[in-house]
N, C-alpha and C positions, 0 to 999 in steps of 0.2 A: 089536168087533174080537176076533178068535180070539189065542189068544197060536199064535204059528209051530211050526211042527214042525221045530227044530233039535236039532241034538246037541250044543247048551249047554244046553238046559232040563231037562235028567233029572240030570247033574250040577249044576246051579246049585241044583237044589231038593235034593240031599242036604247041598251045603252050607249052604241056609237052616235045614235042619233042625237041624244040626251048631251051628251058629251060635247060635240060637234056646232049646235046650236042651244047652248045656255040661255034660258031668260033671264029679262033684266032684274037685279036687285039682289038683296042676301040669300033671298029663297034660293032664286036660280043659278047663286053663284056656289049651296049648299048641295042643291040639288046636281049639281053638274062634278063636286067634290065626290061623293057618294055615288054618282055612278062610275067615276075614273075608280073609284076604291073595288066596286063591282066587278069594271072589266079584268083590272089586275086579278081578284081571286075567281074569276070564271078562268083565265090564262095560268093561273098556278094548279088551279083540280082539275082542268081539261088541256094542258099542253101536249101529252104524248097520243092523244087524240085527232089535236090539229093540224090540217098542213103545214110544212115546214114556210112558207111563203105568208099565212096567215099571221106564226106564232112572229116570222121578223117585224112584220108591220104594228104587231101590238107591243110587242117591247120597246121599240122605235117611237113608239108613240105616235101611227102613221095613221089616224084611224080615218081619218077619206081617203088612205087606200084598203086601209081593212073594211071600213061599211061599202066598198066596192067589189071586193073581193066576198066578202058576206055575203050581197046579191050575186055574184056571180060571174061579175065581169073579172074576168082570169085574166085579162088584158091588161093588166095595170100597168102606168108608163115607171119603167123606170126613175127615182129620182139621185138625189145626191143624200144619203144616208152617212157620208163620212165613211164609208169602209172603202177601201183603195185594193182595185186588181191589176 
């Protein structure tokens, strides 16, 4: 599966970035607040939009597998998410 050509994928992945690597101090620890606030409402008006594979890793909170996935590597390695098969 391709990830879609939306115009939530180019802002959702600056805010994993943003997210991912916070600067030091209140700013960055404000600024990294408000973009997690971000990606949550980009996943709540764009969920039935996104692959089912993208929307697990945002709720999950996986987001170095979702800014992975975002670029495109569909490969993500499995991890330990807690759901038992």
């Amino acid at each position: 599966m391709n990830v879609p050509d939306s115009t939530w994928i180019a802002p959702l992945r600056k805010l994993l970035d943003d997210v991912r690597s916070p600067q030091p101090g209140k700013e960055g620890l404000e600024k990294m607040m408000a973009a997690l606030a971000d990606v949550e409402s980009i996943l709540a008006q764009n969920r039935s939009q996104m692959p089912p594979e993208l929307v697990h890793f945002l709720e999950r909170r996986s987001y170095d597998k979702a800014a992975r996935y975002c670029d495109g590597n569909l490969g993500t390695p499995r991890g330990t998410c807690g759901i038992r098969v």
